[in-house]
C-alpha positions as CSV (number, residue, x, y, z in Angstrom):
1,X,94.2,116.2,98.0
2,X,94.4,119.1,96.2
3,X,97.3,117.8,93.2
4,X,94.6,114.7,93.2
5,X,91.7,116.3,92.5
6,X,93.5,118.3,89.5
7,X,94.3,114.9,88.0
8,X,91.0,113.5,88.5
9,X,90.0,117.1,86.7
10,X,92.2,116.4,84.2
11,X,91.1,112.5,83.3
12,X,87.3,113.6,83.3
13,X,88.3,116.7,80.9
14,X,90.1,114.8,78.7
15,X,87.4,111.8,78.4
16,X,84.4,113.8,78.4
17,X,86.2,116.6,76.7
18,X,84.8,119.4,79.4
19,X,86.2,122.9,79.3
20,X,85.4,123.8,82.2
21,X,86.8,120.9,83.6
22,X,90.3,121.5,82.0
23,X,89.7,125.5,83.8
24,X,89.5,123.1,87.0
25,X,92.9,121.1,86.9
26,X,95.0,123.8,86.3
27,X,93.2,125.8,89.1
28,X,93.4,122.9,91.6
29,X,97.2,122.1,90.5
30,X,97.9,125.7,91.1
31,X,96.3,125.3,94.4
32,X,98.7,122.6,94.9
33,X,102.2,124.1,94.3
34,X,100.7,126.7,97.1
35,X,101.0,124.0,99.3
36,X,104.1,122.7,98.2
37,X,106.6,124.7,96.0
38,X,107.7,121.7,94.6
39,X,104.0,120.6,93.2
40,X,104.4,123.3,90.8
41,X,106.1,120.9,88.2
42,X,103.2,119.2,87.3
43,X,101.9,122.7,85.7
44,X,104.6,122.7,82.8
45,X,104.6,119.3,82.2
46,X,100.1,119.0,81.7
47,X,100.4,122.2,79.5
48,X,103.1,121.7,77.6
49,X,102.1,117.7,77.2
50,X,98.7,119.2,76.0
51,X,100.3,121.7,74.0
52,X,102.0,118.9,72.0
53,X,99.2,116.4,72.5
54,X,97.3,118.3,69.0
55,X,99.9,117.6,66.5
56,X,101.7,114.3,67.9
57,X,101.1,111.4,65.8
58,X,99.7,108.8,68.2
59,X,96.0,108.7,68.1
60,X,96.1,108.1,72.2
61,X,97.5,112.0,72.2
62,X,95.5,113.0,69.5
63,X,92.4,112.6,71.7
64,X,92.9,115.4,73.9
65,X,90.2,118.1,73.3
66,X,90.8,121.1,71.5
67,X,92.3,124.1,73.2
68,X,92.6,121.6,76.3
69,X,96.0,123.6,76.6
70,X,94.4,126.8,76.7
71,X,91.7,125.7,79.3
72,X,94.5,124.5,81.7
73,X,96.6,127.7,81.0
74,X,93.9,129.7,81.6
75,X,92.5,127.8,85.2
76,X,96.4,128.1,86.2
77,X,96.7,131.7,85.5
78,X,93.4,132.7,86.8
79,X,94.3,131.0,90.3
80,X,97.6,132.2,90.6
81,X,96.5,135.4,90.0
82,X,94.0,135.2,92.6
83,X,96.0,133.3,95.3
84,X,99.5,134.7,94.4
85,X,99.6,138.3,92.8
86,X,98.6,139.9,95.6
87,X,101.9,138.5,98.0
88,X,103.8,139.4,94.9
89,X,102.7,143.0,94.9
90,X,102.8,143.6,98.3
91,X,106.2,142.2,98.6
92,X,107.9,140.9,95.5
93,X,111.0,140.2,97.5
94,X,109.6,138.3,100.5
95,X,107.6,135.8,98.2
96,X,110.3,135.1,95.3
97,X,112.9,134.2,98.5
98,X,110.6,132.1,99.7
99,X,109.4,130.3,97.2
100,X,112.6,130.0,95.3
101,X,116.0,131.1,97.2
102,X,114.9,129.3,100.5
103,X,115.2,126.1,99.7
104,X,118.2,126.2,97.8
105,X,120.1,128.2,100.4
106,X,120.0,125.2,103.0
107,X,123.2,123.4,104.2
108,X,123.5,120.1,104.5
109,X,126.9,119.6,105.1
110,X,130.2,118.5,103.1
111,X,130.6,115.9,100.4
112,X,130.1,112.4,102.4
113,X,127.6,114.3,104.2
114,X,125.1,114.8,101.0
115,X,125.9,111.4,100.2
116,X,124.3,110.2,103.2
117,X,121.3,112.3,102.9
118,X,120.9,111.1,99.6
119,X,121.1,107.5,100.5
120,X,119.0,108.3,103.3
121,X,116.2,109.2,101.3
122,X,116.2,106.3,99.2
123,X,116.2,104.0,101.9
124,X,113.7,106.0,103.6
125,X,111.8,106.3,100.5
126,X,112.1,102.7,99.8
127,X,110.6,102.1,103.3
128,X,107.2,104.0,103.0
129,X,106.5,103.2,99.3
130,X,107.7,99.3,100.4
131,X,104.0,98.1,99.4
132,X,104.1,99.7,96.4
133,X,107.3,99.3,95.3
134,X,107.1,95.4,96.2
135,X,103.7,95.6,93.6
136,X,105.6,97.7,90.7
137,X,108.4,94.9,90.7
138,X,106.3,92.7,90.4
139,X,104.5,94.1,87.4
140,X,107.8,94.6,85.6
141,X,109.1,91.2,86.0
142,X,105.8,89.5,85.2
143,X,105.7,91.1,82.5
144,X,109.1,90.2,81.5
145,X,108.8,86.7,82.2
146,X,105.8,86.6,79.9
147,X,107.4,88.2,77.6
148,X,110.1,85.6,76.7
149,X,107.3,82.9,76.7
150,X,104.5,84.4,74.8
151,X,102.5,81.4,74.3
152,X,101.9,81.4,78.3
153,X,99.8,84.4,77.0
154,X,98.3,83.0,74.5
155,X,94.2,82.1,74.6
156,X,93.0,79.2,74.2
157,X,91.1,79.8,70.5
158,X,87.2,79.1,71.0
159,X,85.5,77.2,68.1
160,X,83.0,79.7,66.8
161,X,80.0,78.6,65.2
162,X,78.8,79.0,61.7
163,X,76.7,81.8,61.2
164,X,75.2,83.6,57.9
165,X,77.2,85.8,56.0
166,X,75.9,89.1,56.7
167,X,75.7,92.3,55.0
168,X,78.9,94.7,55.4
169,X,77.6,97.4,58.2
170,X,77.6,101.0,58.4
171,X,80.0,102.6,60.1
172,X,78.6,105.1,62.3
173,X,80.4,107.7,64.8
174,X,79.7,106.5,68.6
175,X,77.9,108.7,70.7
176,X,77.3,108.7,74.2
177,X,78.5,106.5,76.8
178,X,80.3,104.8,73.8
179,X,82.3,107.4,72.5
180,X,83.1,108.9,76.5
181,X,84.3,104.6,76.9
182,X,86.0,104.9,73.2
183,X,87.9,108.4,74.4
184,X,88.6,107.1,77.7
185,X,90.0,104.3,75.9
186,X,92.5,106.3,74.4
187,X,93.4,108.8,76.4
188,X,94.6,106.3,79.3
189,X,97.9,105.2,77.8
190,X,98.5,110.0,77.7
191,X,97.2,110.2,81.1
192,X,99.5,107.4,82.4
193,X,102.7,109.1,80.6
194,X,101.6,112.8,82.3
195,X,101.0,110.8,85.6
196,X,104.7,109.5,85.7
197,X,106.4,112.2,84.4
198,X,105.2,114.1,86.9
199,X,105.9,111.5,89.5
200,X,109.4,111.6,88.4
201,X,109.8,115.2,88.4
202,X,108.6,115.3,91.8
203,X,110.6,113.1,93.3
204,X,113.9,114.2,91.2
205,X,113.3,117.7,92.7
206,X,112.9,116.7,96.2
207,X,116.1,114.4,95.5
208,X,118.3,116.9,94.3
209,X,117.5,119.3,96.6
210,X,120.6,121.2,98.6
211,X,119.0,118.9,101.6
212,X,116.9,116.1,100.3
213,X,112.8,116.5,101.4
214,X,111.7,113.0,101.6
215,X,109.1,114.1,104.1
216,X,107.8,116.0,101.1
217,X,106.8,112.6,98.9
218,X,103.6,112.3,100.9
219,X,101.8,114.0,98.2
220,X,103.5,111.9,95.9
221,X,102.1,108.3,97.3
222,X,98.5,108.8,95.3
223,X,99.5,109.4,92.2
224,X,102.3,106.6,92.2
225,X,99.2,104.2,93.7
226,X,97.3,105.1,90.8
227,X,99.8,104.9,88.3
228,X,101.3,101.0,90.0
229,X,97.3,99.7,90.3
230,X,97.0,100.7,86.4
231,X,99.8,98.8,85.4
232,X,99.1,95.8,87.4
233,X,95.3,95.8,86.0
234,X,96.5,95.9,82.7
235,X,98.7,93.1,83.2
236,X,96.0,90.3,85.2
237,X,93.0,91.7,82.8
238,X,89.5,92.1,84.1
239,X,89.2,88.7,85.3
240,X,92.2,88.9,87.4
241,X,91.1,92.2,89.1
242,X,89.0,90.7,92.1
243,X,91.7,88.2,93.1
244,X,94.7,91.2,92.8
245,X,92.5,93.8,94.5
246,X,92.3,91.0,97.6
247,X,96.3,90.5,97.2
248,X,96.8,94.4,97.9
249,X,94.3,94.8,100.3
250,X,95.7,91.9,102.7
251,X,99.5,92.9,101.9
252,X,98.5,96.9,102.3
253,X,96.9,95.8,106.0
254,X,99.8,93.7,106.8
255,X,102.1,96.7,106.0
256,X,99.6,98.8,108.2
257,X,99.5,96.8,110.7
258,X,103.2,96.1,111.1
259,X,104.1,99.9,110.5
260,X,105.8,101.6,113.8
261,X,104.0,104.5,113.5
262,X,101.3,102.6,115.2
263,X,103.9,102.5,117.8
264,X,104.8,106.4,117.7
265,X,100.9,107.2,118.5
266,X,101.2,105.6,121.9
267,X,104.8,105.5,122.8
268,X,107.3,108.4,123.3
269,X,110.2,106.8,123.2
270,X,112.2,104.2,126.2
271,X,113.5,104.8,129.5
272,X,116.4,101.6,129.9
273,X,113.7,98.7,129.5
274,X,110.9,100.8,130.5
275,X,108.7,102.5,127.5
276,X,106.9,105.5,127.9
277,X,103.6,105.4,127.0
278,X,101.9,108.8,126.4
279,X,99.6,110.3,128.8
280,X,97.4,111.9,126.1
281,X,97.7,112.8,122.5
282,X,99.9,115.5,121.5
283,X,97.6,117.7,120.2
284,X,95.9,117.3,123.5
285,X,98.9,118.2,124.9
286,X,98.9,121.4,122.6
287,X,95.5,122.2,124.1
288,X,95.8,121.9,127.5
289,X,98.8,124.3,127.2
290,X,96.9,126.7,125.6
291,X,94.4,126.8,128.3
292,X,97.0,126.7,130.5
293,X,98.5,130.1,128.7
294,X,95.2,131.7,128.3
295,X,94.6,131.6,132.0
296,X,98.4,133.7,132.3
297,X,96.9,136.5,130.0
298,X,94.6,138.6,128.1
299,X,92.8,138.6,125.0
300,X,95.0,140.4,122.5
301,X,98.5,139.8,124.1
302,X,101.4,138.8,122.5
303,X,103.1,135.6,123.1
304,X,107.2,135.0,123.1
305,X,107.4,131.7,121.2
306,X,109.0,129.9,118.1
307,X,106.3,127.9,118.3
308,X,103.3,129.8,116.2
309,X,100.9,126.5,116.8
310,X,100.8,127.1,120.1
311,X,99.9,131.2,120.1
312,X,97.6,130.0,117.4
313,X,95.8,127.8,120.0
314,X,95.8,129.9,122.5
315,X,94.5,133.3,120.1
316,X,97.3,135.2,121.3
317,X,99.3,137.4,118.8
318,X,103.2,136.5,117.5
319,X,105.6,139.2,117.6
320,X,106.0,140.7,114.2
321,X,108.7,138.7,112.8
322,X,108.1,135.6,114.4
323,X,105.8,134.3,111.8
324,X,108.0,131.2,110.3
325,X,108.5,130.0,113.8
326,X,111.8,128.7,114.7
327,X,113.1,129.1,111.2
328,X,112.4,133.2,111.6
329,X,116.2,134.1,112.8
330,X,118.7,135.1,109.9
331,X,122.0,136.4,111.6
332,X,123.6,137.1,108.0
333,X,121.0,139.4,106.9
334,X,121.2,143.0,106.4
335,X,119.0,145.5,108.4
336,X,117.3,145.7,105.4
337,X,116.8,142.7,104.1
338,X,115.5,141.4,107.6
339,X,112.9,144.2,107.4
340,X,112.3,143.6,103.9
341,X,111.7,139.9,104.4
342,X,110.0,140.2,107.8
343,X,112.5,138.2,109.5
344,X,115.3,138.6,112.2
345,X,118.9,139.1,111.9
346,X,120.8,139.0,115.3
347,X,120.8,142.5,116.1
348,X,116.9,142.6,115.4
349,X,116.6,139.6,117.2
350,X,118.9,140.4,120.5
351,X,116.1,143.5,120.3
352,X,113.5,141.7,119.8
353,X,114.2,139.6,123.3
354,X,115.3,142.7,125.0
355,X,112.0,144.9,124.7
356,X,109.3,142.6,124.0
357,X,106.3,143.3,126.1
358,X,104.9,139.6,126.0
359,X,104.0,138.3,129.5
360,X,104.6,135.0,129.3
361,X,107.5,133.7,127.0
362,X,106.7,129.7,125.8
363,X,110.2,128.8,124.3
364,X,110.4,124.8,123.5
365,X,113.9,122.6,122.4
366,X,113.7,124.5,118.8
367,X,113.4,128.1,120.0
368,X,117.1,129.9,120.0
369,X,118.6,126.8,118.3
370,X,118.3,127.4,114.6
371,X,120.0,129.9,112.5
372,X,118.7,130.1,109.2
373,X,118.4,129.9,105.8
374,X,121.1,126.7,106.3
375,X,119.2,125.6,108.9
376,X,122.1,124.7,111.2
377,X,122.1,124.8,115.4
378,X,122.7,128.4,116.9
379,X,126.6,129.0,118.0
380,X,127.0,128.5,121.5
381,X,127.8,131.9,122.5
382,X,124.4,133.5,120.8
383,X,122.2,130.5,122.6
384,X,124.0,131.6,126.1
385,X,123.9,135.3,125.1
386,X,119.8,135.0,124.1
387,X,119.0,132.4,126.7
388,X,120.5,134.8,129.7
389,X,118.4,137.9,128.3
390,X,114.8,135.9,128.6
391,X,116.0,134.4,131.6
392,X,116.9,138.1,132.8
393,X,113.1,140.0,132.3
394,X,111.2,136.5,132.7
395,X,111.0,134.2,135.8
396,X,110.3,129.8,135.5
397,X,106.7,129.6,135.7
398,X,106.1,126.1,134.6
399,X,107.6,123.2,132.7
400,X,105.7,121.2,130.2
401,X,107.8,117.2,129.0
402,X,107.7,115.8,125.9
403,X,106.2,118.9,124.0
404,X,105.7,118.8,120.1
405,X,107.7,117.3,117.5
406,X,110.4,116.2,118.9
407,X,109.2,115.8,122.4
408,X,111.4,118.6,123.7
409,X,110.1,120.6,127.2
410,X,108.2,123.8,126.8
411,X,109.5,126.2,129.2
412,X,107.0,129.1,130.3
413,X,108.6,132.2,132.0
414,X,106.5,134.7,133.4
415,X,107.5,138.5,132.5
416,X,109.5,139.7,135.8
417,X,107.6,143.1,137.3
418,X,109.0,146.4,136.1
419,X,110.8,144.5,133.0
């Protein structure tokens, strides 16, 4: 939404030719890449695009607005330094290794390894941008078919009738709705490019990432919608419009329709030939737990989990530390380093579980299981060892199937007396 509305920002700058529009993309963009790191590359590509934009030759880049690269520029900075400066002050190593070193530290395994999470995202890819996809092929090779028969595009010449010979007219600047059409006009074909470089940047990013973040393209979809609809406009013309709107509209519903995620919202998975249909949503589920856990304590308690939703719901505090969840446990850091990033490392982490004065202790399939920054399973003999210390201060209280994500069971202990 956010990387959308900086476009749209950007389109209604550039063809009304509205500072304080321009101040608006680069604010919203910047909002964006808070989101997701790898948003962030749609900043250098709009500035420097506008930057250039003044002195290129075409006349579709020469009608960007004066100082439009300084308005963006200026949005950008102004946001960041509102939304980002102060994390960077606070704790300048904490935010640059997470927005930077985090990512890139993640292990996805040897060479044939990567190759099959590379080819995984492209198939997987390929799979949620089928629609799409299916509509830009079909662009390209319509328009390569009519371009090795070009009198199929040819219209029919209308005879026009004889009129007066008139007087040559003024020419006179357009103002108005005519000039905003007229800049439009031009800007479009500069819009487009900025739209698919960044498109491509995107996606080359999440591709080329250590592990590759596919899940990540969501925010990608719009702008590739917009950017496949334009093409395929330009190519039926405006009379064509209605009829391909209708095409993509009954293809997009069949797609919908057909998609087995409609199957995910009711079904958790299969039992032999039996499927198991939910009993209630899984955000109901989250609820109902948190009642559940609010019941068990008292306003202002803390909550043993890897799970932050779930404290979240039920307004109970994490342990300090705890904050990124399941991915919170670094066994190869420092002392230091763990402090400094405001994670664990094993030995703050075997503490952690050993003195923690949370009376209930919510642990689902991810909690002790992940070992991060590569993001690989805990070794056997740390899940046993941390594993047998809850088990040791807490007691089973309660058991809750086919809990979160990946359906895993929530285990609640109850703190043992005198522990």
């Amino acid at each position: 939404l956010l990387l959308m509305l900086g476009f749209l920002a950007l389109a209604e700058g550039w063809t009304r030719r509205r500072a304080w529009l321009m101040l608006m993309a680069g604010a919203f963009m910047v909002l964006a890449a808070g989101t997701r790191t790898s948003a962030g590359t749609v900043l250098p590509i709009v500035f420097l695009y506008l930057l250039m934009a003044r002195s290129a030759p075409q006349a579709a880049r020469r009608s960007a607005p004066p100082l439009a690269w300084l308005h963006f520029g200026l949005g950008a900075t102004v946001m960041a330094c509102l939304v980002f400066l102060p994390f960077l002050i606070m704790a300048p190593e904490s935010f640059l290794y997470c927005i930077m070193q985090y990512h890139t530290l993640r292990h996805s395994g040897g060479g044939l390894m990567t190759l099959a999470f590379k080819v995984g995202f492209l198939s997987r890819l390929l799979q949620a941008y089928f629609v799409a996809f299916g509509i830009g092929v079909s662009v390209v090779f319509a328009k390569w078919v009519w371009a090795r028969t070009p009198a199929a595009m040819a219209a029919p010449t209308a005879m026009a009738a004889p009129t007066a010979t008139a007087a040559p007219a003024i020419a006179t600047p357009l103002a108005g709705p005519a000039a905003t059409a007229a800049t439009a006009a031009t800007a479009a074909p500069a819009l487009m490019r900025i739209l698919w470089l960044s498109i491509i940047a995107i996606t080359l990013i999440h591709f080329l990432a250590p592990f590759p973040y596919d899940d990540y393209q969501v925010f990608v979809f719009p702008l590739l919608a917009i950017a496949i609809a334009n093409a395929a406009i330009r190519l039926v013309g405006q009379r064509g419009a209605l009829w391909l709107t209708i095409a993509i509209l009954v293809v997009s519903l069949g797609a919908a329709g057909s998609s087995p995620l409609n199957q995910d919202w009711f079904i958790q998975g299969r039992d032999r030939i039996w499927w198991l249909v939910k009993d209630r949503s899984p955000l109901q589920k989250l609820r109902d737990t948190a009642v559940l856990i609010r019941k068990e304590t008292q306003p202002g308690d803390e909550l043993l989990t890897q799970d932050p939703y779930l404290a979240v719901e039920a307004n109970l505090k994490l342990p300090r530390g705890l904050e990124m969840g399941q991915f919170s446990y670094f066994p190869a850091l420092s002392d230091d380093q763990a402090a400094s990033l405001h994670v664990f490392n094993r030995a703050g982490f075997e503490h952690l579980l050993r003195t923690t004065e949370a009376p209930l202790a919510a642990l689902s399939g991810y909690a002790l299981a992940i070992q991060s920054p590569d993001v690989t399973p805990l070794t056997p003999e740390d899940q046993a060892l941390f594993t047998k210390i809850v088990t040791d201060r807490y007691t089973p209280m309660t058991n809750v199937p086919c809990f979160g994500q990946a359906y895993t069971t929530l285990k609640i202990y109850r703190k043992k007396a005198g522990m």
